[in-house]
C-alpha positions in Angstrom: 95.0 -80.1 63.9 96.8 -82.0 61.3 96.0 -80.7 57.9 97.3 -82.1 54.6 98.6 -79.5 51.7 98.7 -80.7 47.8 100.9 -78.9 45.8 101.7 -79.2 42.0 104.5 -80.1 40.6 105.4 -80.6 36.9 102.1 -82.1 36.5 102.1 -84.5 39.5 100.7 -84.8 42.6 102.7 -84.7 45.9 101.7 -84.6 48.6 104.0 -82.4 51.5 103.0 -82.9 55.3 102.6 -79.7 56.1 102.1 -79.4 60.2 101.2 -75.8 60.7 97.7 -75.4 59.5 98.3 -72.6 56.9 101.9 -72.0 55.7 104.0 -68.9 55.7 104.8 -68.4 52.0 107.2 -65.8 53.0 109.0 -67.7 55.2 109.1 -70.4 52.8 110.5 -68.3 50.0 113.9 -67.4 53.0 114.2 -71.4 53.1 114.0 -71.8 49.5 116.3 -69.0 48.8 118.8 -70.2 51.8 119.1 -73.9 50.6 120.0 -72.7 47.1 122.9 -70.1 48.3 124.1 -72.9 50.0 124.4 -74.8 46.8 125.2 -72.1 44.6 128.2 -71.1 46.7 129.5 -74.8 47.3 128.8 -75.4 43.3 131.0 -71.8 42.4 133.4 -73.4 45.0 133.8 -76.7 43.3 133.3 -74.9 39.6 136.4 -72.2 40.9 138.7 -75.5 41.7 137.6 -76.8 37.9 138.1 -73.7 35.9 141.1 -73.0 38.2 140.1 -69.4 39.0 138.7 -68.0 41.9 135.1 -67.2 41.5 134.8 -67.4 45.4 133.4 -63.3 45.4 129.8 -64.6 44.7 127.9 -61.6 46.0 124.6 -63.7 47.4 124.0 -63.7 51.4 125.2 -66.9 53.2 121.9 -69.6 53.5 123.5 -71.3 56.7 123.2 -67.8 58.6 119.4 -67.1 56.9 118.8 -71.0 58.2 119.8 -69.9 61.4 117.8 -67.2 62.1 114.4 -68.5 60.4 115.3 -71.9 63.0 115.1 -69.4 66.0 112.4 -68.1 64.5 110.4 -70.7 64.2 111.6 -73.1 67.0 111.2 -70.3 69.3 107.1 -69.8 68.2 106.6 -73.6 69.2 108.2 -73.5 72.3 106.5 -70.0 73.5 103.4 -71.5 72.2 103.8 -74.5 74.1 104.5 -72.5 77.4 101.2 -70.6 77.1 99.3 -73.0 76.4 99.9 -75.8 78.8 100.1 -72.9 81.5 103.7 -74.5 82.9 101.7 -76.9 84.6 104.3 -79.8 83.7 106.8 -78.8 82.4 109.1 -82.1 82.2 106.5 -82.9 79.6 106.4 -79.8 77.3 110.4 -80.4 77.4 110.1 -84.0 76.2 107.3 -82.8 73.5 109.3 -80.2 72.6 112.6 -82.6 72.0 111.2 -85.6 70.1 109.5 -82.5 67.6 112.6 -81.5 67.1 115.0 -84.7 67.2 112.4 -87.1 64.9 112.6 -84.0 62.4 115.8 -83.9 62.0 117.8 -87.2 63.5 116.7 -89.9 61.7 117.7 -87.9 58.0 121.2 -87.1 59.3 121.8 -90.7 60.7 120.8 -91.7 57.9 122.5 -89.9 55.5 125.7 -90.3 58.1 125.6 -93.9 57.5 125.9 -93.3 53.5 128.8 -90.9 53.8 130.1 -93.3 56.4 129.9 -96.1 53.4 131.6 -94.3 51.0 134.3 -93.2 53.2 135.6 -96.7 53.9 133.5 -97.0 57.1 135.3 -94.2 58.5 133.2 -91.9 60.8 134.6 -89.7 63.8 132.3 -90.7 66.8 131.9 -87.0 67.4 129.7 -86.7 64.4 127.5 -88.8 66.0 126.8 -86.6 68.7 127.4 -83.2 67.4 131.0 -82.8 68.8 132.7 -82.5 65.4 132.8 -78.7 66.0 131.8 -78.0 69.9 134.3 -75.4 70.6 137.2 -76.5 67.9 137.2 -77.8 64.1 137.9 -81.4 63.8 138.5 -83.5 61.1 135.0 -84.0 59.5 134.5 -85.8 56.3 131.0 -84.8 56.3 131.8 -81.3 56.8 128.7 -79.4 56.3 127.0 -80.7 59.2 128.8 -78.2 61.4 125.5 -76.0 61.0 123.5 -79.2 61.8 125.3 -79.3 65.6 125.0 -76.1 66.4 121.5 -76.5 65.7 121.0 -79.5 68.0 122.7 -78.0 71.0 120.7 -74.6 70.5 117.6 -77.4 70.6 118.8 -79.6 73.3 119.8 -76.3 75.5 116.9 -74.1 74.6 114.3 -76.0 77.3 116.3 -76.4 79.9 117.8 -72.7 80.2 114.6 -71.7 80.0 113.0 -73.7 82.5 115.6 -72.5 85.3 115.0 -69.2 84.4 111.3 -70.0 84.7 111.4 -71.5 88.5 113.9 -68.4 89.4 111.7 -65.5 87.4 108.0 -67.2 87.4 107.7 -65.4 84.1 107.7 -66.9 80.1 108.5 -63.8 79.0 111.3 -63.0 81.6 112.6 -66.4 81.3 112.4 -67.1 77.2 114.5 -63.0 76.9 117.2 -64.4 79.5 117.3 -67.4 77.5 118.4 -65.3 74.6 120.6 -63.1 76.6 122.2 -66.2 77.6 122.7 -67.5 74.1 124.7 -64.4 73.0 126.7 -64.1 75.6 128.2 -67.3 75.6 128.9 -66.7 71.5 130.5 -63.3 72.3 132.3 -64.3 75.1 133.6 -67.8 73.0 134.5 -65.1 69.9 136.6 -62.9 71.8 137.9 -66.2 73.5 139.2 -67.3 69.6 140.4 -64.2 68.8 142.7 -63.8 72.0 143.8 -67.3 71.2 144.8 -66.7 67.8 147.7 -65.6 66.9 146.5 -64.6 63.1 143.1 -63.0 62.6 142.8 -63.8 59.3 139.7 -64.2 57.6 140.3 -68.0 56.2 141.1 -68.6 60.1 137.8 -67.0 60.7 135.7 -68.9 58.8 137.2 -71.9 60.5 137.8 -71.1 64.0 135.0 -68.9 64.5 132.2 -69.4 62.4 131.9 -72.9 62.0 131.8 -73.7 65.7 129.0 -74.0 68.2 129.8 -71.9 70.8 129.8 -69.1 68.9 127.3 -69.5 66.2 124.3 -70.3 68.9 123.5 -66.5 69.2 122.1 -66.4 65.3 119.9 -69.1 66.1 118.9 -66.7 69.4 118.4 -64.1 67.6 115.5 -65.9 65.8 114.1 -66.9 69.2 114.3 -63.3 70.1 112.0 -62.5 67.1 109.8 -65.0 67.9 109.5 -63.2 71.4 108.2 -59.8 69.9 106.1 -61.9 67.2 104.0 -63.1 70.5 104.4 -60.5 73.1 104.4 -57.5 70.7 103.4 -57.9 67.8 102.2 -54.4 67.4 106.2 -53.9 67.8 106.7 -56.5 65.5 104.9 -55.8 62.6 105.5 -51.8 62.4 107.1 -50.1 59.9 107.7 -53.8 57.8 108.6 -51.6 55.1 111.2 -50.0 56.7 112.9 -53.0 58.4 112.8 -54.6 55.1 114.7 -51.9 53.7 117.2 -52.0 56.5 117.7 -55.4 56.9 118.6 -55.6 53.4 121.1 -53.2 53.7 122.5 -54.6 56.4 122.2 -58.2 54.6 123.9 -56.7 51.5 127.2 -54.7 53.1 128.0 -57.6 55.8 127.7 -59.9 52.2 129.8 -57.6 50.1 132.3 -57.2 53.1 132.4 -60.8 53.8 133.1 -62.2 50.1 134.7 -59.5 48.5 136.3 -57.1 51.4 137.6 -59.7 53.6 137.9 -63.0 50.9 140.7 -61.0 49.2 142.0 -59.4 51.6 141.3 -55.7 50.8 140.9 -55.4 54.6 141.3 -56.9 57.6 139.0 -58.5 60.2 139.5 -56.5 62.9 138.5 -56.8 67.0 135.1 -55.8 66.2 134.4 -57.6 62.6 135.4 -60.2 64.5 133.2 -60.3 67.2 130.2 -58.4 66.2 129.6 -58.9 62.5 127.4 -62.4 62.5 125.5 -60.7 65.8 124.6 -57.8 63.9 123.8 -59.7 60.6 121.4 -61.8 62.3 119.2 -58.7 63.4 119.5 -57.2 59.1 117.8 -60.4 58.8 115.2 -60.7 61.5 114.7 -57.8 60.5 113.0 -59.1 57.3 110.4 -60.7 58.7 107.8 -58.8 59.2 107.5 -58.4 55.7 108.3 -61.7 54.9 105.0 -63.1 57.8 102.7 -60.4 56.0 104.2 -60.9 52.3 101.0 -62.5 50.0 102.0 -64.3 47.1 99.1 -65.5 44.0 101.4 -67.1 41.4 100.4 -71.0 41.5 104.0 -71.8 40.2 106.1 -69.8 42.7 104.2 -71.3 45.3 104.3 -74.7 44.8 108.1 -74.3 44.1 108.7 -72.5 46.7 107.0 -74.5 48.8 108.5 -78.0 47.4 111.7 -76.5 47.9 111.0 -75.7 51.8 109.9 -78.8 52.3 112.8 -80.9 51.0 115.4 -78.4 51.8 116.9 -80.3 55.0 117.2 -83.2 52.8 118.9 -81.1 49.9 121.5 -79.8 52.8 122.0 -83.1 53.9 122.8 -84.7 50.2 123.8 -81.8 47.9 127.6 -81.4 48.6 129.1 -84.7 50.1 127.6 -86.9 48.5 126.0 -85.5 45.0 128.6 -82.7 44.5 131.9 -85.0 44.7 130.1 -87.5 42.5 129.4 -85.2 39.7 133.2 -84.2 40.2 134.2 -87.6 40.0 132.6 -88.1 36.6 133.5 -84.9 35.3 137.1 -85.3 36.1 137.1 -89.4 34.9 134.7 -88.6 31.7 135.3 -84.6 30.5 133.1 -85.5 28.0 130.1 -83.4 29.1 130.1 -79.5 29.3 130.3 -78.4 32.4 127.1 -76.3 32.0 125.3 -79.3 31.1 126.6 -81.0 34.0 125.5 -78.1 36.6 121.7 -78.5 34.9 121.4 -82.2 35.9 123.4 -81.8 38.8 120.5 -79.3 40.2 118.2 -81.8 39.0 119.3 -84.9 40.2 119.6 -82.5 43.5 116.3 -82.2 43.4 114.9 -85.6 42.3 116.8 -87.4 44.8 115.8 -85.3 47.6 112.4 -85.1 47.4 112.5 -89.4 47.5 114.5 -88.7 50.5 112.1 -86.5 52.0 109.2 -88.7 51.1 110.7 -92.1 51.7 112.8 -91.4 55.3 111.9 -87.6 56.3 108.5 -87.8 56.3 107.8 -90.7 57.9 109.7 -89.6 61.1 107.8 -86.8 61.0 104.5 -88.3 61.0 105.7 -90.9 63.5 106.8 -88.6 66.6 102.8 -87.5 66.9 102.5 -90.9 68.5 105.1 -89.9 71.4 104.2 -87.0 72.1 100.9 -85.4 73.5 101.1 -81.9 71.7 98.8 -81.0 68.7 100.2 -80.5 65.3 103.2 -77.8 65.3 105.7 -76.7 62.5 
């Protein structure tokens, strides 16, 4: 059942579409906080270039890999949802459902915003960014460069249903299936990681970040850890939920040291990735974070201003993602560069809340509307 949440902002009225029936504020808060480390650390990278020093050590946990997991997450409680209750009696149609949810969320926005980018680059755009090849199994030349999490989302979607159906006709089993599905997902990664790092002839960490971590093939096992969560969320939850104080605690460590290893260890160089860093380290980051949830599902939250922040900020974070760097970052560059005339401090604070501003019209104008309009191809009830 639809249901329609009013949240307060500033004084104002706006109205978000909410399609679960009650929302997750802990959840909400991991979005909120992962769409602002992704601006913080592109902001300290642009600041760094400025200032000409190298502020790159920012000690705050990457948002793309929080975004990843809470996708799995979340995608993988529709789609298990939508197995149990239609009973796999057709299950071409819970595969289209499942596909037009998922690609009126998020296609029309990056299309859209594609076309912009493509505008201001001199109506340049690789055809690969137009279906998610930019980064398949190599980096290519991308000037909208931070849709490289974007495709390995929409391959872990388009790739999801069908593994798992096959699985389903061979094993007669959601559960069977949906864990094979995972076990799927990470081997591929591993196997494509310790592909990479055979090929390379330098295991350096900038080489890393490029050749490893920014491509599909081996970034689809965060995403399937997420799904895995959402496995034990429905099939044990008494699993699930136990000890939440003590995952939380864990998975914060675990969040913490990969964090402190990747931006300070390995950014300058103090030590070297090595077979296993290599390999392992995003795998085992992704369970310090699933491990979080629990907490996060049970986590109760009263303060009227954190929640409608936190939950404005949910909401329009994929358009944030899609606008904040190409686009808004490199214009308030641009003017800083040209004008100098305005402290950079200054320029940060309306940066942040142009950012904001510009995203939520986004959200409201093209984001939402897609999202209201899939209901009309689709025959499954409201989902998130």
């Amino acid at each position: 059942m639809k249901t329609r949440h009013t949240v307060y902002i500033f004084n104002s009225k706006v109205f978000l579409n909410n399609e679960c029936s009650t929302r997750i504020i802990g959840l909400d808060i991991l979005r909120s906080i992962a769409i602002l480390n992704v601006v913080a650390i592109h902001l300290v990278i642009v600041i760094s270039a400025i200032l000409k020093q190298n502020l790159l050590w920012l000690p705050i946990p990457d948002g793309v890999d929080l975004f990843f997991v809470l996708s799995g997450f979340l995608i993988g409680n529709i789609f298990i949802k939508s197995l149990k209750e239609n009973n796999n009696k057709n299950l071409s149609s819970i595969i289209k459902d499942f596909w037009i949810m998922r690609w009126f969320r998020t296609l029309p926005n990056y299309y859209w915003i594609t076309f912009l980018v493509f505008c201001l680059n001199k109506f340049q755009m690789p055809i690969k960014n137009l279906i998610f090849l930019q980064n398949f199994y190599k980096p290519c030349g991308n000037p909208f460069p931070e849709t490289w999490s974007l495709a390995v989302e929409e391959w872990f979607y388009l790739l999801l249903p069908i593994f798992t159906m096959l699985f389903l006709k061979l094993t007669k089993s959601n559960l069977k299936a949906v864990i094979i599905t995972v076990l799927l997902f990470i081997f591929i990664s591993l196997l494509s990681r310790i592909f990479f790092y055979n090929q390379s002839e330098l295991h350096d960490f900038s080489i890393y970040l490029v050749n490893v971590r920014n491509i599909v093939l081996s970034r689809l096992d965060s995403i399937a850890v997420g799904l895995f969560g959402a496995v034990l969320y429905h099939y044990y939850p008494k699993f699930f939920f136990s000890n939440k104080n003590i995952k939380l605690i864990i998975g914060l460590l675990i969040i913490a040291t990969y964090t402190i290893y990747t931006n300070v260890f390995c950014m300058y160089k103090v030590i070297e990735i090595n077979w296993f860093n290599w390999n392992f380290s995003l795998l085992i980051s992704a369970f310090g974070i699933l491990l979080l949830f629990p907490y996060l599902i049970k986590l109760e939250v009263r303060n009227k201003f954190v929640i409608a922040f936190v939950t404005f900020t949910s909401n329009i974070s994929y358009s944030m993602y899609l606008i904040h760097k190409t686009i808004l970052l490199n214009l308030f560059l641009l003017i800083y560069l040209k004008l100098k005339i305005i402290p950079l401090a200054v320029l940060v604070v309306i940066y942040l809340l142009a950012l904001y501003f510009l995203s939520y019209l986004n959200y409201s104008l093209i984001e939402k509307y897609f999202i209201k309009l899939r209901y009309k191809f689709t025959n499954t009830s409201s989902i998130h």
